[in-house]
N, C-alpha and C positions, 0 to 999 in steps of 0.2 A: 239391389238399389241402383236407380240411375243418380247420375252425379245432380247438384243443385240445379234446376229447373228454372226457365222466366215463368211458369204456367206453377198456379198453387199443386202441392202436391197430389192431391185429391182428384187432379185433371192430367198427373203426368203418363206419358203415353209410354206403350212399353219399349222397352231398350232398343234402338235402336243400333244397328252394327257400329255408326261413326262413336256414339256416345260411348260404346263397351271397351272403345280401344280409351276412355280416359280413366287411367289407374286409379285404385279405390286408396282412400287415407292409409296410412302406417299404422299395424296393428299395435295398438298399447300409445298411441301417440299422446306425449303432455302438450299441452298448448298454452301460452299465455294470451289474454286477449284486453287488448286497451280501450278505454274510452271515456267518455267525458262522466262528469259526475250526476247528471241527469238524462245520460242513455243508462244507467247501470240497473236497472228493473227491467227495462227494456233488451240486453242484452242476456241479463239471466235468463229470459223467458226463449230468447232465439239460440242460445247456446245450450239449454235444456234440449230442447226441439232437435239441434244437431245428433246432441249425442242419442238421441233414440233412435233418431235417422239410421245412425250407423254405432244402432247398439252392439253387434258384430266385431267390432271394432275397439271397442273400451276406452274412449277417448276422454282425456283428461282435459278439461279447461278452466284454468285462472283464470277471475275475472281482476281485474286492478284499477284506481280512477285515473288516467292519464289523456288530458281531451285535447284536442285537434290545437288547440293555442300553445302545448309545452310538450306533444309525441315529438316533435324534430328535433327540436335540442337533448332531449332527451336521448332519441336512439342517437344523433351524433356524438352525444357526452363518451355512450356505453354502448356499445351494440349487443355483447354480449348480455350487457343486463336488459334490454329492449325485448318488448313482447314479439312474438312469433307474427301478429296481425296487428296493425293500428289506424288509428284514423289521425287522417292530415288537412288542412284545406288546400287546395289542390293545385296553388301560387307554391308552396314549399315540394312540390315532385322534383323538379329541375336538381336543385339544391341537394337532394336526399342521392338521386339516381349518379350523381356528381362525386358524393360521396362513396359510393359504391356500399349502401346502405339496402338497398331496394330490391328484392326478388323480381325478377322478371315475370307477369302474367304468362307463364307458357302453357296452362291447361285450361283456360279459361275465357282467353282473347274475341272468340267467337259471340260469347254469350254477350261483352260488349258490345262489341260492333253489331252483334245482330237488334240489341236490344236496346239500346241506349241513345240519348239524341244526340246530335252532332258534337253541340258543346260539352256534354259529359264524353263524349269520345275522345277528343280533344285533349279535352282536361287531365284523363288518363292517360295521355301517350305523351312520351320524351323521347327528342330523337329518334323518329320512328317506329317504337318500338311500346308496347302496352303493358304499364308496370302498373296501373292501379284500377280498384274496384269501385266503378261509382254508385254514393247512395241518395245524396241527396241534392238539389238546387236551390239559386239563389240570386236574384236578381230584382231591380226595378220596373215602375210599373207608372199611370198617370192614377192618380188620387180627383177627385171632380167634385164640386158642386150641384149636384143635379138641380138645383132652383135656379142656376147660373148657366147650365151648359145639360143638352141632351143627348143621349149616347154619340149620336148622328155626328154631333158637334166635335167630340171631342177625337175623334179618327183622323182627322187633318190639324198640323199643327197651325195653319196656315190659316183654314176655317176660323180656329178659337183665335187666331191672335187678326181677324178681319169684322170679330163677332161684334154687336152693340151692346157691351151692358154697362149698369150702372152707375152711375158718377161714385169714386171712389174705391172702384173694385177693378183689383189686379186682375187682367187676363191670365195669367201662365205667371206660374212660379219655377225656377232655378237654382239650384246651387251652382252657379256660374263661376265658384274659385274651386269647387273639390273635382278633380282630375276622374275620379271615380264615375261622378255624372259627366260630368262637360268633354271628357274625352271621346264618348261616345259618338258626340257631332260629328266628328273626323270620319269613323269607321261607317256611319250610316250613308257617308259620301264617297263611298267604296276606298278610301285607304287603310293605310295599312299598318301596323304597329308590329315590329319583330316578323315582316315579312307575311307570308299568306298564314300559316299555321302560329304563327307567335313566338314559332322557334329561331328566327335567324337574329341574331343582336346585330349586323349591318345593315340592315334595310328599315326606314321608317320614311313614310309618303305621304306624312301629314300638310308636305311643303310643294305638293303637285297641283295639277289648275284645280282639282277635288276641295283640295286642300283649303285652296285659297278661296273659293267661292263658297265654301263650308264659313272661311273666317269673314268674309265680307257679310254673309247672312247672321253672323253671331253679333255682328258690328250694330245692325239693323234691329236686334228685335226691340231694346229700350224703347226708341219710338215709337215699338205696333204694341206698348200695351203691357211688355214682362218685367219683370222686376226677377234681381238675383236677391235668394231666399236660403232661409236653411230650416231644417226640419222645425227649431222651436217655433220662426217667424211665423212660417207658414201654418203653423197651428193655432198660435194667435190669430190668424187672417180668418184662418176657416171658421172658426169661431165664432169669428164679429159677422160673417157672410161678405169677407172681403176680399175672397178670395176664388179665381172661377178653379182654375187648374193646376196642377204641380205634381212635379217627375220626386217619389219617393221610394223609400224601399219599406217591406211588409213588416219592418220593426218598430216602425209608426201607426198600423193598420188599428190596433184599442183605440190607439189617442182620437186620433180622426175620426173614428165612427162615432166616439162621447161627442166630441166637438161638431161633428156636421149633422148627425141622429138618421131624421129619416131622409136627410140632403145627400147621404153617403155617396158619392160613384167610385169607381174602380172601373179601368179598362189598359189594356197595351198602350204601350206608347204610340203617340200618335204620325202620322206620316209628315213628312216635309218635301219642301219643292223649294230649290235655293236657285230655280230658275230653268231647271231644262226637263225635270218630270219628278210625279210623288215617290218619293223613297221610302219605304218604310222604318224609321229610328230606331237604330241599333241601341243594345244593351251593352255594359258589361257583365260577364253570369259568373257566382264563383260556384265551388261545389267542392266536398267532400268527397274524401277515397277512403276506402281502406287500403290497406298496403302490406306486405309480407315483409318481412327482414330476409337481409341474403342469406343470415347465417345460421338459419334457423335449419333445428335436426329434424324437421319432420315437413319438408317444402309440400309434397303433394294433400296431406292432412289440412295444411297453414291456406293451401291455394284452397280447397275444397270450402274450408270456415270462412275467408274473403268473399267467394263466389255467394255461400248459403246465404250470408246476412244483405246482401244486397237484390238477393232474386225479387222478381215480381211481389209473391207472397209478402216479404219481411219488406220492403219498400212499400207496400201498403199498412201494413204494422207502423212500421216508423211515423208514416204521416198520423195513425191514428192516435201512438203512444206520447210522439213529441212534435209535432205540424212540422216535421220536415219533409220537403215537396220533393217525390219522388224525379230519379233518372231517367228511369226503365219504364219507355214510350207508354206499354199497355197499362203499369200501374196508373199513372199521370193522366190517363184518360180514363179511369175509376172513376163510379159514378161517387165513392166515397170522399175520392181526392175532387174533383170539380163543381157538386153543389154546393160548397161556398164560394162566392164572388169573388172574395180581395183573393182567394185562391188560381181561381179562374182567369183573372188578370193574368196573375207572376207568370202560371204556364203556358199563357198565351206570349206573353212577351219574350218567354226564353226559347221558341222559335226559334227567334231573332237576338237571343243571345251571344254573346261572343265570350269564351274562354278568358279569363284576367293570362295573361301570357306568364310562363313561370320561371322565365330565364332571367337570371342574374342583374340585369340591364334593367329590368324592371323596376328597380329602386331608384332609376335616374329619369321616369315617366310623371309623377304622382305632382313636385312641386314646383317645374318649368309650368309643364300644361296647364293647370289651376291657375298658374298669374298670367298665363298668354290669354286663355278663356276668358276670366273675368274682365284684364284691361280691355281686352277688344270689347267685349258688352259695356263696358263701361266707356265706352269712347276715349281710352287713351293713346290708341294705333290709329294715324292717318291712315286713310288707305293709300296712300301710295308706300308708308313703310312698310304694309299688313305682307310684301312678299318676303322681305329684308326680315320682318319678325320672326315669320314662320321658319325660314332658310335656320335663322337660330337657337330658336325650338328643337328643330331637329338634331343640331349637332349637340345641343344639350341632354337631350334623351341618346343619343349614340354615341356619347364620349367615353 
């Protein structure tokens, strides 16, 4: 048997020399295996699957409910009593790998990198170095009006907030105080949050000309037309047809299709131009790992069941069993996974995704940015203090 494959097993090619030098599971190996309480059909069916894989082998696997919101605390409480494999969202890696919690990816690192998109790369590596298995993504996306706005329209943020409609109808909707969205502005203007990769806690360049010409255009949009919104409003809006456009995440995607019917649009975020050319608007993306424990008695078995449940194959499962939007490029461009639209969006815009950064510092980004964001929309920064604002933004995310 070749080790877990990106290619369904049915397509995998025979053994190649690099693949034979990666050692097979521990004979008789027990395994515990974590996860939430509506992956657990879905994992009996992928850990059945294993053990046939490598019936040879006699491998035992627990299944247990322990999902991605309580695996950290958990294996920090106990490590010993922590599963051999679990899943985390992929903001708590830093934290874990700090702890000296985390198996290092060393048999498996390739099938990442070769397979996976940047921000699930990303999101899996801590100080250089690849501790977790990506399965799934997660990001936002624009929601539209199609009576209000046509595909065409909705690609340039600059187009819709330039466009003619209705008396009484919002161009562009925002959550202009949650950090979550409005941070994004900054990154789409090529700065930087924890440095290029999100790892360094000294560096944040949200107070560079980028910077500042990002907050003089955030100063600007109330007069072209937006209004800051939050998912209820905005459903409200769509509803009444009063609303052309708005940046949401696909947790809203029921509500909005009852409320807008056959008006639904879905597309990437749209491009901006804060004055010197179109950029296209960055995301924040989160994502799911699985992860090994360090101290687990049977590492090369533990890496092999990480590797299996995220391969191509079980990343198309996943979307099928619970709509979570694969990592693993080839799955993501299934024609299973992108003939639905609001689908079609999320993977189009995680692109241009960017990794939530998972260092430490991170917990001093979320409630500066949200009130710099919103005041400046809201016109409460002159612009001549908007450099003096920013300069303490900064040192408030870097303190």
């Amino acid at each position: 048997e070749t080790p877990a494959e990106s290619v369904a097993p049915s397509e995998a090619p025979a053994e190649t020399p690099a693949e034979a030098e990666v050692p097979q599971p521990e004979d008789g190996a027990k395994l515990t295996l974590w996860g939430a309480a509506d992956d657990q059909e879905m994992l009996t069916q992928m850990a059945d699957a294993f053990k046939t894989k490598y019936a040879d082998k006699n491998i035992e696997i627990t299944l247990r409910v322990n999902g991605e919101d309580t695996a950290k605390d958990e294996v920090q409480k106990d490590l010993d009593a922590a599963a051999d494999v679990f899943s985390i969202a992929h903001d708590q890696l830093g934290s874990l790998v700090q702890s000296g919690a985390i198996y290092e990816n060393t048999l498996f690192a390739k099938n990442v990198t070769d397979n996976d998109s940047d921000g699930a790369i990303t999101a899996a590596t801590y100080d250089g170095k690849i501790y977790g298995y990506p399965s799934a993504s997660e990001t936002y996306f624009l929601y539209y009006d199609t009576s209000i706005f046509k595909a065409e329209d909705v690609a340039s943020l600059n187009t819709i907030l330039d466009a003619q409609v209705p008396d009484g109808v919002t161009k562009f909707g925002f959550d202009m105080g949650n950090a979550y969205f409005s941070g994004a502005f900054f990154l789409t203007n090529d700065c930087q949050l924890f440095g290029e990769t999100g790892a360094d806690e000294t560096v944040c360049t949200f107070n560079n000309a980028g910077g500042l010409e990002m907050a003089n255009f955030i100063a600007g949009l109330k007069a072209k037309g937006a209004a800051a919104l939050d998912d209820a409003a905005a459903g409200t809006q769509f509803e009444a047809g009063k609303l052309g456009a708005y940046v949401g995440g696909p947790w809203k995607a029921a509500d909005y299709k009852k409320f807008l019917g056959d008006r639904y649009g879905v597309a990437k975020l749209p491009t901006i131009n804060t004055g010197s050319a179109d950029k296209q608007m960055k995301s924040f993306a989160g994502y799911k790992l699985y992860c090994v424990k360090s101290n687990t008695q049977y590492p090369v078995a533990a890496m092999t069941l990480a590797d299996f449940l995220t391969n191509e194959e079980n990343q198309i499962k996943r979307f099928e069993m619970r709509q979570l939007l694969p990592t693993n490029k080839t799955a993501a461009s299934n024609e299973k996974v992108t003939s639905d639209a609001t689908v079609a969006a999320t993977l189009a815009q995680l692109e241009f995704g960017v990794a939530m950064p998972s260092v430490p510092k991170m917990s001093n980004f979320w409630t500066p940015t949200g009130a710099f964001t919103k005041d400046a929309f809201d016109g409460n920064i002159q612009a001549a203090d908007m450099q003096a604002k920013l300069d303490s933004l900064v040192s408030d995310i870097l303190q």
